[in-house]
C-alpha positions as CSV (number, residue, x, y, z in Angstrom):
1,X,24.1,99.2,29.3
2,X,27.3,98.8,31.4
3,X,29.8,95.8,31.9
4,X,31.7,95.0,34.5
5,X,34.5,92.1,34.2
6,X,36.0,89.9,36.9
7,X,38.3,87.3,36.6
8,X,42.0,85.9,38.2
9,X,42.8,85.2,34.1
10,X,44.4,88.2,32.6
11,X,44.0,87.2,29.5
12,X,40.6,86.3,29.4
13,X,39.7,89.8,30.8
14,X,42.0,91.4,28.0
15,X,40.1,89.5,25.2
16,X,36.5,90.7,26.6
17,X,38.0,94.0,27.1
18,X,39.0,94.2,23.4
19,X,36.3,93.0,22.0
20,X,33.6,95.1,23.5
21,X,35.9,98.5,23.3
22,X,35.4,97.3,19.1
23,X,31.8,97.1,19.9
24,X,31.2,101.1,21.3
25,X,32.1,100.6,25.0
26,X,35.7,103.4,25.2
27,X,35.0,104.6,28.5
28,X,36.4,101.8,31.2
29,X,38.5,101.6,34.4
30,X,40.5,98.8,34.5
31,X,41.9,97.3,37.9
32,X,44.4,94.6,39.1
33,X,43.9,93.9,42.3
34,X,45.2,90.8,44.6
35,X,45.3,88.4,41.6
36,X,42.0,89.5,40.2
37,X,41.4,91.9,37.0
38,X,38.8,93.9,36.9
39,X,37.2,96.2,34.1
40,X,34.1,98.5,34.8
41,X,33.3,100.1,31.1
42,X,30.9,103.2,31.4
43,X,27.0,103.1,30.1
44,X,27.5,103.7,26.7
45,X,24.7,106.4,26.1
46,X,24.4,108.4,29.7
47,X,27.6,109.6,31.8
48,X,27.6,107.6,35.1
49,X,29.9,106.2,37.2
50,X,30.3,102.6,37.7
51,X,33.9,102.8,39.3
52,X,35.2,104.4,43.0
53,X,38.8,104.2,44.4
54,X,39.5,105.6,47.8
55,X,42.5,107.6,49.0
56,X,43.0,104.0,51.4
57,X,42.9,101.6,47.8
58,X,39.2,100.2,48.8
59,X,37.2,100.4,45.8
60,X,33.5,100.1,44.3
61,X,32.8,98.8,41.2
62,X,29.3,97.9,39.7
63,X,27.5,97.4,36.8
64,X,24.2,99.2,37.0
65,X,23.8,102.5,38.7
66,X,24.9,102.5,42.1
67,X,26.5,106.5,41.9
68,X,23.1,108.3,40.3
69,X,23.1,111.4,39.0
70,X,26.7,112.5,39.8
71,X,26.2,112.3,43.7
72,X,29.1,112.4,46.0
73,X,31.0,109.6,46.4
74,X,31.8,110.5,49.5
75,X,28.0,110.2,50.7
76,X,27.2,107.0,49.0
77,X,30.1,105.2,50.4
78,X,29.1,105.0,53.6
79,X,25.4,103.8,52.7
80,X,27.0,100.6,51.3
């Protein structure tokens, strides 16, 4: 299980954040971005990747498995 966390209210995302790193879920990347906040935490029990920034500031962030099994991200961005 993954979460990912959008919201313009800072504080709101800082609250869910908090609560579910107490609840297991350490592993996050956390993103403000044009007046929204963002927070992509990991799967808790397999090592995926649920967040992508380019070198240009575009970025991906899901919850689910979009980047499988460690594949480039390189060669998946450009099949989105």
């Amino acid at each position: 299980m993954s979460k990912l966390i959008i919201s313009n209210n800072k504080k709101i995302v800082q609250r869910v954040k908090e609560h579910s790193i107490e609840n297991g879920f350490e592993k996050y990347t956390a993103l403000s971005y044009s007046n929204c906040n963002i927070v992509s935490f990991k799967k808790l029990n397999i090592d995926n990747e649920n967040f992508v920034k380019f070198e240009n500031n575009d970025f991906v962030a899901t919850a689910g498995t979009l980047i499988y099994k460690k594949k480039n991200k390189d060669k998946i961005a450009p099949r989105l």
